[in-house]
DOKE-626981 format. One record per residue (C-alpha): x, y, z; chain. Coordinates in steps of 0.5 Angstrom, whole numbers, plus 500, padded with zeros to 3 digits. Layout:
N
vexke xx X; yy Y; zz Z; mol A
...
This chain:
200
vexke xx 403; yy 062; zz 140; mol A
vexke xx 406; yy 058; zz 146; mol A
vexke xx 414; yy 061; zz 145; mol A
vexke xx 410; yy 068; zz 143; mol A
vexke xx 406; yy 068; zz 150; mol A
vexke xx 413; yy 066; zz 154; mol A
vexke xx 416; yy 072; zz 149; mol A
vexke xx 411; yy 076; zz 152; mol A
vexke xx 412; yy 075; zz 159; mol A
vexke xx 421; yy 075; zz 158; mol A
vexke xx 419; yy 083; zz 156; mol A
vexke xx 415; yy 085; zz 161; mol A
vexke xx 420; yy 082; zz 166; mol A
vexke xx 425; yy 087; zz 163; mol A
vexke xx 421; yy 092; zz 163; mol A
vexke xx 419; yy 092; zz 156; mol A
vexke xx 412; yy 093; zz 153; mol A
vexke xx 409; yy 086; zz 155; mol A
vexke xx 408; yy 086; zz 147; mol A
vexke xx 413; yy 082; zz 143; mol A
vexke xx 410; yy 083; zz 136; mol A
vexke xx 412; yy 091; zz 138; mol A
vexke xx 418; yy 089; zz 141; mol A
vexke xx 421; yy 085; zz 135; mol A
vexke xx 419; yy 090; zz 130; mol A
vexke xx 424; yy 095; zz 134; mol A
vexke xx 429; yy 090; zz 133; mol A
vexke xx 428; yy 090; zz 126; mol A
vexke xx 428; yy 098; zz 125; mol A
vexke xx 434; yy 099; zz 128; mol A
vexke xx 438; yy 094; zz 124; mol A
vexke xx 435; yy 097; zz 118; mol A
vexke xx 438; yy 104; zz 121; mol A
vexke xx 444; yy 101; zz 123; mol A
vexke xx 446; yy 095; zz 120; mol A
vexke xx 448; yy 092; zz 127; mol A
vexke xx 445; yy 093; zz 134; mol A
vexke xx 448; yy 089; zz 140; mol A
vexke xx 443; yy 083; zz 144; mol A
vexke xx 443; yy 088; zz 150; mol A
vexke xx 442; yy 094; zz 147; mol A
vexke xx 435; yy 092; zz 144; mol A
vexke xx 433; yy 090; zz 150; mol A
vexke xx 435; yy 098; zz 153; mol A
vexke xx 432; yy 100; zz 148; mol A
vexke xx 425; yy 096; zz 148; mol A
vexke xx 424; yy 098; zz 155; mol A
vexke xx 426; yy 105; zz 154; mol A
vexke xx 420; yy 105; zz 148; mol A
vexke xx 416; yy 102; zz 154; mol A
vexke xx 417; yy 108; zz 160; mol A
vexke xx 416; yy 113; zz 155; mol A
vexke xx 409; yy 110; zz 153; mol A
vexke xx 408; yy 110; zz 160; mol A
vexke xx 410; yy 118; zz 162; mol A
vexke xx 404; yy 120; zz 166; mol A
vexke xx 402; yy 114; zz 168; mol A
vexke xx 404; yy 113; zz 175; mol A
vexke xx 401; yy 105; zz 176; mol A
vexke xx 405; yy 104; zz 170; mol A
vexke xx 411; yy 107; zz 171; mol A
vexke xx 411; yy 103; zz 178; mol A
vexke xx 410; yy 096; zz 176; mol A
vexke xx 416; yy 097; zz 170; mol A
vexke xx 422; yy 096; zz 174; mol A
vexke xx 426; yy 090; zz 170; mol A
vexke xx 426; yy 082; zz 173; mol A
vexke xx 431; yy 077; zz 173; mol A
vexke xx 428; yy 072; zz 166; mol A
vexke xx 428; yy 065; zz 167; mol A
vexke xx 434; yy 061; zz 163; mol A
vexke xx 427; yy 059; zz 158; mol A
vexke xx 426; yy 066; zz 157; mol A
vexke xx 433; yy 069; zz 157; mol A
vexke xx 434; yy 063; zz 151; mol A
vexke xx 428; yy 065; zz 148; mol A
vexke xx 429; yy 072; zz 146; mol A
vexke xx 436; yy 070; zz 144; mol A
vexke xx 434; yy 066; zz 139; mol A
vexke xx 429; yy 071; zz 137; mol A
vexke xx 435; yy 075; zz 136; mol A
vexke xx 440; yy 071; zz 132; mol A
vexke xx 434; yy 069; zz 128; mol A
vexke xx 431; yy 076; zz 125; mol A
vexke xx 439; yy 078; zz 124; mol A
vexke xx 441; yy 072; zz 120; mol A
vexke xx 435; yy 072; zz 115; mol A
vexke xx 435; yy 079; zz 115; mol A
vexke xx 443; yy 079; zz 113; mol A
vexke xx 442; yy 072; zz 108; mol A
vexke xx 439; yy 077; zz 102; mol A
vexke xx 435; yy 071; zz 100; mol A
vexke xx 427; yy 074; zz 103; mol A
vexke xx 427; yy 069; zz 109; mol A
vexke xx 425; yy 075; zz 113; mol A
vexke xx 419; yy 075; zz 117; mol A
vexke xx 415; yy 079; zz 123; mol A
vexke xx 413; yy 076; zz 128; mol A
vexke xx 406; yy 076; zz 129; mol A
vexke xx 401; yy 071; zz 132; mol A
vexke xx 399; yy 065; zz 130; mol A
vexke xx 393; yy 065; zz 123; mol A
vexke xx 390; yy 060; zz 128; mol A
vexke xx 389; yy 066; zz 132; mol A
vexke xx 383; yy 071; zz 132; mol A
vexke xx 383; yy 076; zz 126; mol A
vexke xx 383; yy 082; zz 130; mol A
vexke xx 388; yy 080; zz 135; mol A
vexke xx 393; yy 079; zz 129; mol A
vexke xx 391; yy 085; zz 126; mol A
vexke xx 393; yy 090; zz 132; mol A
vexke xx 399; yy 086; zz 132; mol A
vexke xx 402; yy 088; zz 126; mol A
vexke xx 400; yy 095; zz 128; mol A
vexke xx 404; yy 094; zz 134; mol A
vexke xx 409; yy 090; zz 130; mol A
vexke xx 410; yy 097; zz 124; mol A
vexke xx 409; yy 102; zz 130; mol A
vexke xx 415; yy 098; zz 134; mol A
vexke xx 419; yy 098; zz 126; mol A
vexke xx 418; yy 106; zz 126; mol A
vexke xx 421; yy 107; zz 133; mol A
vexke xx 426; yy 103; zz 131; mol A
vexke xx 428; yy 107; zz 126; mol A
vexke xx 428; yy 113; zz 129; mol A
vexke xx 432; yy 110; zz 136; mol A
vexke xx 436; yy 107; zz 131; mol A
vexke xx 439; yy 115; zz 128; mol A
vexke xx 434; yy 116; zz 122; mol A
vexke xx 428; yy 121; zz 125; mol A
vexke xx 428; yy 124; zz 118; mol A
vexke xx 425; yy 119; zz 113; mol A
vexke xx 424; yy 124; zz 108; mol A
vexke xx 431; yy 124; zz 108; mol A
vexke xx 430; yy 117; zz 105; mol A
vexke xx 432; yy 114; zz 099; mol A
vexke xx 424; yy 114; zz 095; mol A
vexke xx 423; yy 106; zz 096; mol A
vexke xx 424; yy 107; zz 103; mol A
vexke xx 420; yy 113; zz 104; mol A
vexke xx 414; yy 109; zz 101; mol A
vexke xx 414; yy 103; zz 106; mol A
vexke xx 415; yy 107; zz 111; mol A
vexke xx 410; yy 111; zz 109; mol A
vexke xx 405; yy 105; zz 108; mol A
vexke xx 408; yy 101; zz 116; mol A
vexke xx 406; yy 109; zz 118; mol A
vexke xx 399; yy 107; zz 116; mol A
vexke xx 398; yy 099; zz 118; mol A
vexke xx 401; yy 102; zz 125; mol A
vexke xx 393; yy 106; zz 125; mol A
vexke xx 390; yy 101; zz 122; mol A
vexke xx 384; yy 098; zz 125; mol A
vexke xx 379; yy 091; zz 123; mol A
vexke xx 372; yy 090; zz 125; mol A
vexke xx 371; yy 084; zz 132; mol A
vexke xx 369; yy 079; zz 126; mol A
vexke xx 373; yy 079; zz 120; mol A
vexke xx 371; yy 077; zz 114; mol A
vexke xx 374; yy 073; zz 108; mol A
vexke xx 377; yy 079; zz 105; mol A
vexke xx 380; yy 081; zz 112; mol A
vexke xx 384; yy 075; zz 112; mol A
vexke xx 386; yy 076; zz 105; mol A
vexke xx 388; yy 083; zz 106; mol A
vexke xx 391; yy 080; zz 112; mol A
vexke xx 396; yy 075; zz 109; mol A
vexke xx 397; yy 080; zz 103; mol A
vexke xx 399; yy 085; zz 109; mol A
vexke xx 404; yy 080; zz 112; mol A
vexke xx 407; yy 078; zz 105; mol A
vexke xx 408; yy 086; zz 104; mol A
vexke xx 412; yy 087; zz 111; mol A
vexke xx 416; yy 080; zz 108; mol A
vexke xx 418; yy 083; zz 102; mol A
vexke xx 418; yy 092; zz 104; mol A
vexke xx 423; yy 090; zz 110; mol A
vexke xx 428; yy 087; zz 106; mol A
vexke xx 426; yy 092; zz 101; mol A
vexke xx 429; yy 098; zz 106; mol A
vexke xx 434; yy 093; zz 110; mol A
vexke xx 438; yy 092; zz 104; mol A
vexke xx 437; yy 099; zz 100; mol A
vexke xx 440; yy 102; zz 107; mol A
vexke xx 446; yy 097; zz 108; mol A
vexke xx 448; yy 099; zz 100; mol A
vexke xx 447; yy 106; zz 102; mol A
vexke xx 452; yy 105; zz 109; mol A
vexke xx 456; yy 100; zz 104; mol A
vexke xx 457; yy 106; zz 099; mol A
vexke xx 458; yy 111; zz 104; mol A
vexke xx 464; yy 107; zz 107; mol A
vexke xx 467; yy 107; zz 100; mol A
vexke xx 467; yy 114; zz 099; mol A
vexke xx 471; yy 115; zz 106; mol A
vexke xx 476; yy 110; zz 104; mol A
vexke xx 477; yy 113; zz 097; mol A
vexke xx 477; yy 120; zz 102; mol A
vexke xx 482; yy 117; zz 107; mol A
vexke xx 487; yy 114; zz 101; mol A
């Protein structure tokens, strides 16, 4: 939890939302776009993400100018970055979100995960994909059901079937986005080798 607190500040230094789930769940769309994203283009971007939420809200915009980050921080977010890229690239389900610690409360949890899949979403479209219908179905589908984890709300409590649905929540978001990374690099993939076969 102390690296996703220091992770948090790094990206309201940059101007970012002050959210790093939110943040590394653009990180992770625009890859499933893309294939690839610069470490400084998703930190453009991530602030970007933050000055639109804040249009209209003058106090907002006044306090998101980007700030110098500590080496610790700097190194923090880079580290983030070499990680989700390589276990997304490694094809063997290393993949995981980046959400709270389970020692942490139920509903702080939850509404990280709704962050994190709202962030995802608009990584995807930030990423050149602002057509998911355009998608092949099994992307479809997950982005369908990130869309409705990105609404989704707990009770303050929590009960042991929360926890349960929680955890089977975090398996699924494991497992569906590598599920579309690897279905859209193979179309990417394809895609190439249709225009080489076109070239030659």
């Amino acid at each position: 939890m102390k690296n996703l607190l220091q992770m948090d500040r790094a990206f309201e230094r940059l101007g970012a939302a002050e959210n790093a789930p939110e943040n590394h769940g653009i990180l992770c769309g625009l890859l499933c776009a893309r294939g690839g994203v610069a470490h400084s283009e998703w930190l453009t971007i991530a602030a970007a993400a933050a000055q639109s939420d804040a249009e209209g809200d003058a106090a907002a915009m006044e306090g998101s100018g980007a700030q110098a980050l500590s080496a610790a921080e700097a190194a923090a977010l880079k580290a983030l970055y070499d990680d989700t890229v390589a276990r997304l690239r490694s094809g063997e389900g290393l993949f995981s979100p980046l959400l709270p610690d389970d020692d942490q409360p139920l509903m702080a949890r939850s509404v990280a995960m709704a962050d994190w899949c709202g962030g995802f979403l608009y990584g995807l479209a930030a990423g050149g994909i602002d057509d998911l219908s355009a998608l092949p179905a099994d992307v479809q589908e997950i982005a369908d059901d990130l869309t409705e984890i990105s609404h989704a709300g707990i009770d303050d409590e929590g009960s042991e079937e929360d926890e349960v649905a929680y955890a089977e929540l975090v398996e699924y978001l494991r497992a569906g986005v590598t599920l579309v990374y690897e279905i859209l690099e193979a179309e990417r993939g394809s895609a190439a080798d249709a225009g080489d076969r076109t070239i030659h």
